[in-house]
mmJSON file of the N, C-alpha and C atoms, coordinates in Angstrom:
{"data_MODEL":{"atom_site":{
"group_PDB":["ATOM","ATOM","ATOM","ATOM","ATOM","ATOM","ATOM","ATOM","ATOM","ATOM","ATOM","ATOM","ATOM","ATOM","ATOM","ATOM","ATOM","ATOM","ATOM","ATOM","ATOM","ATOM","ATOM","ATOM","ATOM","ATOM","ATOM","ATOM","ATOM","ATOM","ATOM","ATOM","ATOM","ATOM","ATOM","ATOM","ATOM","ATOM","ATOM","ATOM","ATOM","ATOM","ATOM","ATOM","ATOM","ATOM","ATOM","ATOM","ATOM","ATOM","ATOM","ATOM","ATOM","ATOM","ATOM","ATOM","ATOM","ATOM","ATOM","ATOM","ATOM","ATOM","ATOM","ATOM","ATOM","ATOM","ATOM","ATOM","ATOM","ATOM","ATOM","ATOM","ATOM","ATOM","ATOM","ATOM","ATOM","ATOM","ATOM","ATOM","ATOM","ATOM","ATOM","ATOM","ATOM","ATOM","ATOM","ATOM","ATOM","ATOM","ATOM","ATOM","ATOM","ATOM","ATOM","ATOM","ATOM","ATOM","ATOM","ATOM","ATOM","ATOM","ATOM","ATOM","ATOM","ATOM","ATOM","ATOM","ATOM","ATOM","ATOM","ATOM","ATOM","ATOM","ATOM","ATOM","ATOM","ATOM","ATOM","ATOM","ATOM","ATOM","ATOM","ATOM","ATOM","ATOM","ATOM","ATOM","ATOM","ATOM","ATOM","ATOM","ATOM","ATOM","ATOM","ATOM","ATOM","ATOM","ATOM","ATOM","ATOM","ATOM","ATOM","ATOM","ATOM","ATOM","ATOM","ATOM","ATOM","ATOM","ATOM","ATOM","ATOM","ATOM","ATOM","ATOM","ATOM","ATOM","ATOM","ATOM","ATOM","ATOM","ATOM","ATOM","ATOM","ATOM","ATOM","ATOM","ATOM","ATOM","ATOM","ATOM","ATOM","ATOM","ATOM","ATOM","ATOM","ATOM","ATOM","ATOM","ATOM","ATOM","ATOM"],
"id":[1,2,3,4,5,6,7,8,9,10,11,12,13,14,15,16,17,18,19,20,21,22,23,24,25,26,27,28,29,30,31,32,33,34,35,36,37,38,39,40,41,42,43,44,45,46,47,48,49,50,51,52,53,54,55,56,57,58,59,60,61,62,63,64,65,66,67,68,69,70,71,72,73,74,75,76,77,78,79,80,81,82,83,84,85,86,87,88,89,90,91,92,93,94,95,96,97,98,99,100,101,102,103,104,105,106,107,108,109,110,111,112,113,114,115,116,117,118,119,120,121,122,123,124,125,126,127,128,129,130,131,132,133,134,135,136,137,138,139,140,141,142,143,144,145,146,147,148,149,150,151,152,153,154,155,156,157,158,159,160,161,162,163,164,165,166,167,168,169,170,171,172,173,174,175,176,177,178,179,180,181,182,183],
"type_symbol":["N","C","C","N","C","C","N","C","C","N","C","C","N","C","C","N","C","C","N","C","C","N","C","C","N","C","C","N","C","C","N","C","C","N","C","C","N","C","C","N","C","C","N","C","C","N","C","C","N","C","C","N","C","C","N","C","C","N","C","C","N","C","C","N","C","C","N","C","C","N","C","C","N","C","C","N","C","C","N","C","C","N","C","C","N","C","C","N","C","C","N","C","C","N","C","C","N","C","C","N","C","C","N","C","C","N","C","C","N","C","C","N","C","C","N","C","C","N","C","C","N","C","C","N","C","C","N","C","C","N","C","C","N","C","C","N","C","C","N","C","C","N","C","C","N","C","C","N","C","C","N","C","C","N","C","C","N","C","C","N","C","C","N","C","C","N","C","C","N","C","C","N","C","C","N","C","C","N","C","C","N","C","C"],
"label_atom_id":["N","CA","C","N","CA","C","N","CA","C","N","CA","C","N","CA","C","N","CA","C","N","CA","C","N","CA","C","N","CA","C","N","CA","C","N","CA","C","N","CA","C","N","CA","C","N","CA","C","N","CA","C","N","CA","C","N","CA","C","N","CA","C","N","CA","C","N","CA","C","N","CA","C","N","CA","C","N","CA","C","N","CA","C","N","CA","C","N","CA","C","N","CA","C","N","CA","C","N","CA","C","N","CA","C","N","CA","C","N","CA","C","N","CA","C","N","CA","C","N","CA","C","N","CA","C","N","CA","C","N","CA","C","N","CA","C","N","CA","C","N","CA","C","N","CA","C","N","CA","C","N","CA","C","N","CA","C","N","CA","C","N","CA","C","N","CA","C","N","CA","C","N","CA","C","N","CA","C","N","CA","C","N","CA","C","N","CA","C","N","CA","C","N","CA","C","N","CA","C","N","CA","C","N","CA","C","N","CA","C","N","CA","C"],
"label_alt_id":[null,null,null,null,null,null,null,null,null,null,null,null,null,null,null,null,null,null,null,null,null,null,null,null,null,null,null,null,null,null,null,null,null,null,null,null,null,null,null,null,null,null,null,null,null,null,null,null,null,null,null,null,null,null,null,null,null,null,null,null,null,null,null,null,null,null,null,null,null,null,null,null,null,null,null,null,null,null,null,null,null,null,null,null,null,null,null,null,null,null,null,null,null,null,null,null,null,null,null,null,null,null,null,null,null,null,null,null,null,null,null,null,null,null,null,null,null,null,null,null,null,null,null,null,null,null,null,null,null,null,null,null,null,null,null,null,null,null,null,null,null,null,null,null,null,null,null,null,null,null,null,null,null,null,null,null,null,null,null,null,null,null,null,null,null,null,null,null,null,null,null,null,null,null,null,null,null,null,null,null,null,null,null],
"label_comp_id":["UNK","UNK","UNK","UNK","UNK","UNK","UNK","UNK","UNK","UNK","UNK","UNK","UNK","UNK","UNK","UNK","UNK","UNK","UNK","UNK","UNK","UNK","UNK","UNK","UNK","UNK","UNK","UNK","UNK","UNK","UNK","UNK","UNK","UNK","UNK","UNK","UNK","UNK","UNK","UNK","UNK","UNK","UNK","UNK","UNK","UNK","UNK","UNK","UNK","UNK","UNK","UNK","UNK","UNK","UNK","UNK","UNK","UNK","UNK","UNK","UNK","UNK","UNK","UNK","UNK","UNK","UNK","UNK","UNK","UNK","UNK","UNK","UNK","UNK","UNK","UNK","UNK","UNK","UNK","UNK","UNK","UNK","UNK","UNK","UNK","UNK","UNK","UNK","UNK","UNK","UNK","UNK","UNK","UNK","UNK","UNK","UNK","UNK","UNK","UNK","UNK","UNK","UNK","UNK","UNK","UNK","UNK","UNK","UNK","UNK","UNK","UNK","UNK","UNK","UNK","UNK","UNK","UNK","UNK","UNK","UNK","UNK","UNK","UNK","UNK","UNK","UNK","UNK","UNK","UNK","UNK","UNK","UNK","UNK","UNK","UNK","UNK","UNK","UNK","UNK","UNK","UNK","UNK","UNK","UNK","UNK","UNK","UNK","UNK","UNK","UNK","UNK","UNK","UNK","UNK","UNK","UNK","UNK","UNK","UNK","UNK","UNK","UNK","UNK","UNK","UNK","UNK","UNK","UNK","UNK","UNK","UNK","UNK","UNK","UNK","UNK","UNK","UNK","UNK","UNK","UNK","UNK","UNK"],
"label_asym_id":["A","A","A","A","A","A","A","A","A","A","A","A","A","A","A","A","A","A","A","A","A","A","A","A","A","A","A","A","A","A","A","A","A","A","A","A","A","A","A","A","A","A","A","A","A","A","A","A","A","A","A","A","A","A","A","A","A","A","A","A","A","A","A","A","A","A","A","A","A","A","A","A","A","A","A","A","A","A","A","A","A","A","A","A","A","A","A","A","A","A","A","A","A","A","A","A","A","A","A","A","A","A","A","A","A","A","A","A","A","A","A","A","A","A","A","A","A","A","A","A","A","A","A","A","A","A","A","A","A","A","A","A","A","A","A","A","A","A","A","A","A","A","A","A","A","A","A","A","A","A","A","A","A","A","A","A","A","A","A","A","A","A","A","A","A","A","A","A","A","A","A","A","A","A","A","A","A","A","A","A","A","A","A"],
"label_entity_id":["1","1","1","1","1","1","1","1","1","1","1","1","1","1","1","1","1","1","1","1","1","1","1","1","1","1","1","1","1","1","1","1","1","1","1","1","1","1","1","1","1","1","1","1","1","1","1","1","1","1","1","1","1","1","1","1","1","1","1","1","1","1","1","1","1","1","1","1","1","1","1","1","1","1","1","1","1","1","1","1","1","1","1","1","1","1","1","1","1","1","1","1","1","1","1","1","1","1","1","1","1","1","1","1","1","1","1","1","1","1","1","1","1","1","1","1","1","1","1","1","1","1","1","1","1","1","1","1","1","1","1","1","1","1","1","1","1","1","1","1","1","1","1","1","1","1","1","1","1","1","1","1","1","1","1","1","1","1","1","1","1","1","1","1","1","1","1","1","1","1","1","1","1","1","1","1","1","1","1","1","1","1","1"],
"label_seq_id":[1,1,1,2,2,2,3,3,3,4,4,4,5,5,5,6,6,6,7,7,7,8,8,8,9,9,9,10,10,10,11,11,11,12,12,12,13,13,13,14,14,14,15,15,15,16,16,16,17,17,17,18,18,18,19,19,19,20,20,20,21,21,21,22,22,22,23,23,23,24,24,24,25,25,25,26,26,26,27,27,27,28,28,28,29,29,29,30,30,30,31,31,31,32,32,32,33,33,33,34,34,34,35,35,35,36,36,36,37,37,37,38,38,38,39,39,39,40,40,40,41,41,41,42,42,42,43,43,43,44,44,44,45,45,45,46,46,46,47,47,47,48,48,48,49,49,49,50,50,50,51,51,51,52,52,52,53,53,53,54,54,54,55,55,55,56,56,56,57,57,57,58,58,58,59,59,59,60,60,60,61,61,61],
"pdbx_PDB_ins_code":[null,null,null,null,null,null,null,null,null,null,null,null,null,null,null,null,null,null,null,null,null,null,null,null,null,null,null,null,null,null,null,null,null,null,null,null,null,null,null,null,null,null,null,null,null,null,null,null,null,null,null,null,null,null,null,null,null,null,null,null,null,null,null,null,null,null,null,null,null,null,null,null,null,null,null,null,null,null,null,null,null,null,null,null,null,null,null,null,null,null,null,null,null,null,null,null,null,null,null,null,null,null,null,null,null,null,null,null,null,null,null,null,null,null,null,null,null,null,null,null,null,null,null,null,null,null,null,null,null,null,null,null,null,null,null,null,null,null,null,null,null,null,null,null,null,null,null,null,null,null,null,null,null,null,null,null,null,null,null,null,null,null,null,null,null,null,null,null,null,null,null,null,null,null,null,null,null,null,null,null,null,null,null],
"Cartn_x":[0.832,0.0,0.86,0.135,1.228,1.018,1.718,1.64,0.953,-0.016,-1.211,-2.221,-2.594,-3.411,-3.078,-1.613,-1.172,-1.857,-1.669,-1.889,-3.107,-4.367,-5.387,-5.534,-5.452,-5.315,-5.866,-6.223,-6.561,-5.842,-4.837,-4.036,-4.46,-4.507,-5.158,-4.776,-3.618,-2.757,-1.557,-0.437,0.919,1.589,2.328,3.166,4.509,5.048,6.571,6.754,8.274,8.786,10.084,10.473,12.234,13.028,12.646,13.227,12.394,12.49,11.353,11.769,12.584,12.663,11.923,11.369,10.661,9.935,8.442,7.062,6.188,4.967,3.891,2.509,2.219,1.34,-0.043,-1.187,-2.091,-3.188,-3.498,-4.289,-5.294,-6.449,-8.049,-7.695,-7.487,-7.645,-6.229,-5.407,-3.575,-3.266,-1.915,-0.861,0.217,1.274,2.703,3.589,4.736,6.006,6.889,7.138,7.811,9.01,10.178,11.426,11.763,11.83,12.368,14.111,14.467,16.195,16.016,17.208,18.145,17.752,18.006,18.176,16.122,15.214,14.281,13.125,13.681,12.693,12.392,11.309,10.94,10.769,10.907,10.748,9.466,8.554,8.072,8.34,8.369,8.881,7.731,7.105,5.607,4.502,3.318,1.919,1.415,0.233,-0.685,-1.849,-1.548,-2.705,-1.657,0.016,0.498,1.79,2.081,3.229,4.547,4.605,5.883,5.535,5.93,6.004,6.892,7.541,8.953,8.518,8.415,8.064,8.529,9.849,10.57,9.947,9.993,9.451,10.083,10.227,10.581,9.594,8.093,6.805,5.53,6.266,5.066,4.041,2.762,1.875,1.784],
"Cartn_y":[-1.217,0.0,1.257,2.161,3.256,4.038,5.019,5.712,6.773,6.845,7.076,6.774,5.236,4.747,3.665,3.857,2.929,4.413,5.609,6.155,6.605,5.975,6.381,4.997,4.348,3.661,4.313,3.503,4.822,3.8,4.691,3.97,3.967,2.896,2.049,2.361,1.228,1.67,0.795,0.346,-0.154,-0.578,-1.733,-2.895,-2.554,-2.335,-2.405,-3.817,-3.845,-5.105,-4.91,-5.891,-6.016,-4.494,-3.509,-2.189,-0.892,0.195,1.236,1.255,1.366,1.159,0.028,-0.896,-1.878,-2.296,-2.204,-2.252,-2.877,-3.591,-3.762,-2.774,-1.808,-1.384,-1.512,-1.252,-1.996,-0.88,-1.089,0.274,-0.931,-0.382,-0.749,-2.185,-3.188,-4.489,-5.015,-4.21,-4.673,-4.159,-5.369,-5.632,-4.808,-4.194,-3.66,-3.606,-4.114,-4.157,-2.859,-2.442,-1.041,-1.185,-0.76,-0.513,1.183,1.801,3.392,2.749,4.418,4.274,5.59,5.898,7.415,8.448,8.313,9.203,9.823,8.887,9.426,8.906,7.687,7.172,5.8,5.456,4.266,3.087,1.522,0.901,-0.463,-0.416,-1.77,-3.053,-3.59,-5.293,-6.13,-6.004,-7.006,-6.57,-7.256,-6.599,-8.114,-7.805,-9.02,-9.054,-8.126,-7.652,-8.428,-8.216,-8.664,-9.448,-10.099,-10.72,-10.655,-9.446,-8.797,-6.804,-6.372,-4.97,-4.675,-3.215,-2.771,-1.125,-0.175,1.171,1.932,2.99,3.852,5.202,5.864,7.039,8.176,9.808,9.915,10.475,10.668,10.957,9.882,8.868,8.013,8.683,8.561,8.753,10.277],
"Cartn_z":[0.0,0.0,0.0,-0.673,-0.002,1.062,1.105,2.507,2.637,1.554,2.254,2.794,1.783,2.324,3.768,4.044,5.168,6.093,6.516,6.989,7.222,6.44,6.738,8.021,8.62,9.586,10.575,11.621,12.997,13.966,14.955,15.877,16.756,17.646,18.901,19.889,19.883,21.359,20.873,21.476,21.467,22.517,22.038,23.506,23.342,24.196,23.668,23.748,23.066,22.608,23.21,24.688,24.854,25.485,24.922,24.421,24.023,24.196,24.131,22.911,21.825,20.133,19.746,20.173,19.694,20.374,19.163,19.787,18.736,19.474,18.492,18.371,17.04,17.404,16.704,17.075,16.758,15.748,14.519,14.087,13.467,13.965,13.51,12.435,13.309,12.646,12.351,12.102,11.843,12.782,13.031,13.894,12.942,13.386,12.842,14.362,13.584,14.734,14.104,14.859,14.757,15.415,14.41,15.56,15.223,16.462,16.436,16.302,15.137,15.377,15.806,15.972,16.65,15.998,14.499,13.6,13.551,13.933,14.602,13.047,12.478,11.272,11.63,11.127,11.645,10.614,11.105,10.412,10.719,9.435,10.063,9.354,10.44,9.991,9.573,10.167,9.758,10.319,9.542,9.65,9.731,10.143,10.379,8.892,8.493,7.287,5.922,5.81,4.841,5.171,4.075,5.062,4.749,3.803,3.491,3.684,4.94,4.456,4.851,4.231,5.065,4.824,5.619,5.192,6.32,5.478,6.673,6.004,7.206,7.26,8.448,8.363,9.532,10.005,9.878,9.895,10.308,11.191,11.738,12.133,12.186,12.337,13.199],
"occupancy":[1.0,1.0,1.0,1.0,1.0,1.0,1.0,1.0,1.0,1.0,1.0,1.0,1.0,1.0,1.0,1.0,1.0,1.0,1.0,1.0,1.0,1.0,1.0,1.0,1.0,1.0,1.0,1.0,1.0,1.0,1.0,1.0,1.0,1.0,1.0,1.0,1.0,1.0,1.0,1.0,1.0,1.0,1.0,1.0,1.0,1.0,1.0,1.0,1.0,1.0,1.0,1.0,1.0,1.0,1.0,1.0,1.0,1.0,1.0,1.0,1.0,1.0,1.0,1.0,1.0,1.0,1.0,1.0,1.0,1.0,1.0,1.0,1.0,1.0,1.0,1.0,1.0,1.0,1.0,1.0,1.0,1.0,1.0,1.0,1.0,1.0,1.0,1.0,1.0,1.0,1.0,1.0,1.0,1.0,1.0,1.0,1.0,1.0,1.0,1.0,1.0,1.0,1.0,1.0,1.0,1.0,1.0,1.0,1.0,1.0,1.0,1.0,1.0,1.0,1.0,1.0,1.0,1.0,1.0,1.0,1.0,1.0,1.0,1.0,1.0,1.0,1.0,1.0,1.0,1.0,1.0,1.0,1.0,1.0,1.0,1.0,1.0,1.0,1.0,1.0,1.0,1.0,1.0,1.0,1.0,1.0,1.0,1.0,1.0,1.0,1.0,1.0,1.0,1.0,1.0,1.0,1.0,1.0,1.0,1.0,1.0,1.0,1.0,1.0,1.0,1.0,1.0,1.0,1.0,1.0,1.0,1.0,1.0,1.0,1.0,1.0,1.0,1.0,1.0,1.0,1.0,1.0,1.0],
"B_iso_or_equiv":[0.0,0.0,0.0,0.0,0.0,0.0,0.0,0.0,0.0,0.0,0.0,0.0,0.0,0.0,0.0,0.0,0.0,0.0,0.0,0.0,0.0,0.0,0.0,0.0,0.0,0.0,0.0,0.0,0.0,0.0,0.0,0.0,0.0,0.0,0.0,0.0,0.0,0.0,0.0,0.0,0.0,0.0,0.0,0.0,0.0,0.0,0.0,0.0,0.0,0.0,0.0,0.0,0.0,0.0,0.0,0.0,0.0,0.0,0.0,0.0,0.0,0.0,0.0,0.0,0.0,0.0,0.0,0.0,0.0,0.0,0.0,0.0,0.0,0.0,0.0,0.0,0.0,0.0,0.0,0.0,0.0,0.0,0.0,0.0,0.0,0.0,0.0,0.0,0.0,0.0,0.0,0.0,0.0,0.0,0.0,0.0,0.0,0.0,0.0,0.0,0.0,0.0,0.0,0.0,0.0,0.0,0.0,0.0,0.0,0.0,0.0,0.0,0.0,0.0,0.0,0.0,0.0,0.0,0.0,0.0,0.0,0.0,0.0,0.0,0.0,0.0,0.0,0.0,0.0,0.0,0.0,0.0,0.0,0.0,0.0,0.0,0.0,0.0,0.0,0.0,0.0,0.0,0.0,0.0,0.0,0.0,0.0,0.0,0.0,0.0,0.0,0.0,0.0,0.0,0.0,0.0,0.0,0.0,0.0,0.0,0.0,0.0,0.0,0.0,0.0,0.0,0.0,0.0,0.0,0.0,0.0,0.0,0.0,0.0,0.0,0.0,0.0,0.0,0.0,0.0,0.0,0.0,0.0],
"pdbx_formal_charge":[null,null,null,null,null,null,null,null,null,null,null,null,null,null,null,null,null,null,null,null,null,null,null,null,null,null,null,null,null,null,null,null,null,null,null,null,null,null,null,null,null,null,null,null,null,null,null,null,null,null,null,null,null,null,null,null,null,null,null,null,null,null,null,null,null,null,null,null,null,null,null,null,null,null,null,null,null,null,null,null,null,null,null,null,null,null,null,null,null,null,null,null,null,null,null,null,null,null,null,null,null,null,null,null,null,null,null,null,null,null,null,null,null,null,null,null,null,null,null,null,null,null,null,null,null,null,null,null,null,null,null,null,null,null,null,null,null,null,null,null,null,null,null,null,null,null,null,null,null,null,null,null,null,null,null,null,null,null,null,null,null,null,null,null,null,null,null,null,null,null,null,null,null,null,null,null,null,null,null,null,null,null,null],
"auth_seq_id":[1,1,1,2,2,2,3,3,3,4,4,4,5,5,5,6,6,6,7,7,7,8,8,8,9,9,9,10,10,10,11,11,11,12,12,12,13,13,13,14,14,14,15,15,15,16,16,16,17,17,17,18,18,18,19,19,19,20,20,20,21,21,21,22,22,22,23,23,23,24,24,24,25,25,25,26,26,26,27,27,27,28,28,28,29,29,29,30,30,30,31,31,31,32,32,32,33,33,33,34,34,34,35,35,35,36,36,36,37,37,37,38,38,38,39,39,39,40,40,40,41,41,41,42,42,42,43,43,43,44,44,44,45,45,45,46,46,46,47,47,47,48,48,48,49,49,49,50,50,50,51,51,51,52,52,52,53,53,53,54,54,54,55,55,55,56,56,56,57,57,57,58,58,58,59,59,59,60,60,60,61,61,61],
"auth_comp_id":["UNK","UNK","UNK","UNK","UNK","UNK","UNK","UNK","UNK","UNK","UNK","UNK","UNK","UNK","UNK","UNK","UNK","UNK","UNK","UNK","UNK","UNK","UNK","UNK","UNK","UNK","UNK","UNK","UNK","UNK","UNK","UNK","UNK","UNK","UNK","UNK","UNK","UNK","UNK","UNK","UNK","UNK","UNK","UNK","UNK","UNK","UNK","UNK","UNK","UNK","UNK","UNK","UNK","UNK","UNK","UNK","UNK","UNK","UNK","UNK","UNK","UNK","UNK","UNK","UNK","UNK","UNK","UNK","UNK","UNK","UNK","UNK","UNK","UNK","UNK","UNK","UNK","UNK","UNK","UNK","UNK","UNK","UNK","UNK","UNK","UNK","UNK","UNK","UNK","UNK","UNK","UNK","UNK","UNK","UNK","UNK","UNK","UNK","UNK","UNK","UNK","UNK","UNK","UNK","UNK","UNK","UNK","UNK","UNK","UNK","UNK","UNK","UNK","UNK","UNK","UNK","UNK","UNK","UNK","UNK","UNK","UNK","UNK","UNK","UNK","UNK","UNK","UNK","UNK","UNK","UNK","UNK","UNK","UNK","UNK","UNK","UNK","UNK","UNK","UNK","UNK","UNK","UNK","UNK","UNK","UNK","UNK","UNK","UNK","UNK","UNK","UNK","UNK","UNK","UNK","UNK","UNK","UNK","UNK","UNK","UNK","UNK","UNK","UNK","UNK","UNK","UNK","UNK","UNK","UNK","UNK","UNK","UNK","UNK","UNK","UNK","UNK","UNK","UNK","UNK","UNK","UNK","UNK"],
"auth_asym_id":["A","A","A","A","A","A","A","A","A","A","A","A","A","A","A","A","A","A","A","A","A","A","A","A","A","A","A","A","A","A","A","A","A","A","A","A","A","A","A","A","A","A","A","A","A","A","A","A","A","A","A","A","A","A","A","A","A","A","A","A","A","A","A","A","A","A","A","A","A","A","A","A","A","A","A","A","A","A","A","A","A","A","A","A","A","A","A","A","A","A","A","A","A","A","A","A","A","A","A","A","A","A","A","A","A","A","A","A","A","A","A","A","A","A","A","A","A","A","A","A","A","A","A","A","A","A","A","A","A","A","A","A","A","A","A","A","A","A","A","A","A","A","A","A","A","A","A","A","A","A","A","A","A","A","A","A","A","A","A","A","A","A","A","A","A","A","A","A","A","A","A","A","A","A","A","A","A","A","A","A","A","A","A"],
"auth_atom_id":["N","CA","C","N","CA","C","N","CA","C","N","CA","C","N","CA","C","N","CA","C","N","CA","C","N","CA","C","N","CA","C","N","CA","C","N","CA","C","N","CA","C","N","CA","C","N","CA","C","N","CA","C","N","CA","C","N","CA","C","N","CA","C","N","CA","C","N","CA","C","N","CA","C","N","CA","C","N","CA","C","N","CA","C","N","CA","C","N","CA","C","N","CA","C","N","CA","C","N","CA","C","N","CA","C","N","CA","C","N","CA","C","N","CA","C","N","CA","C","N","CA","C","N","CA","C","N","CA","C","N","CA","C","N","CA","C","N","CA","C","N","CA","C","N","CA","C","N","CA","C","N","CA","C","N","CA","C","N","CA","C","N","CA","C","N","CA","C","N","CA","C","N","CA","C","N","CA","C","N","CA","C","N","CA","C","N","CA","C","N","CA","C","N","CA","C","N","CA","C","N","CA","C","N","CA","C","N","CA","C","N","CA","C"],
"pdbx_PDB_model_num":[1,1,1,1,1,1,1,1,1,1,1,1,1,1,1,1,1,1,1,1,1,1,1,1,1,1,1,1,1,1,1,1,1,1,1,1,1,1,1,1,1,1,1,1,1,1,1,1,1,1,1,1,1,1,1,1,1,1,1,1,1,1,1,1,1,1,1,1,1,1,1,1,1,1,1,1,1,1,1,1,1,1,1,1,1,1,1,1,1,1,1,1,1,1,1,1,1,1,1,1,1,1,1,1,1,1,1,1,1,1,1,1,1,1,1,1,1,1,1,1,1,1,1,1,1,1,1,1,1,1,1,1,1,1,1,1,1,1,1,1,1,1,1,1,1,1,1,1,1,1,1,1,1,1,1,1,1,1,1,1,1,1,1,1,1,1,1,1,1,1,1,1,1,1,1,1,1,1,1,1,1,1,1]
}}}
C-alpha cells in the first residue's frame, strides 16, 4: 500500500517489545512491529494484514 493509504489507519494503542525502540502497534484491525532508530525514522517489519512490508518514514503517524 502506499503511505497514504497505510496512513489512513486509525491507531489504537501499542506494547513495547524487549526495548522502548521496539514495539507492536495496533491500528483498527492490523498488527505492525515497529522498531524506532536514533536518527528518529521508523521501520516496520511485519503486519498481520500482509506478510511482506517494510516502510521507513521519519513521519510516523
Amino acid at each position: 500500500p502506499s503511505q497514504r493509504e497505510y496512513y489512513k489507519t486509525t491507531f489504537v494503542t501499542r506494547w513495547p517489545i524487549t526495548s522502548n525502540r521496539t514495539y507492536v502497534e495496533y491500528y483498527s484491525f492490523v498488527y505492525y512491529l515497529i522498531i524506532k532508530y536514533d536518527n528518529d525514522s521508523t521501520q516496520v517489519l511485519w503486519s498481520s494484514k500482509q506478510s511482506i512490508m517494510i516502510l521507513n518514514t521519519k513521519n510516523f503517524k
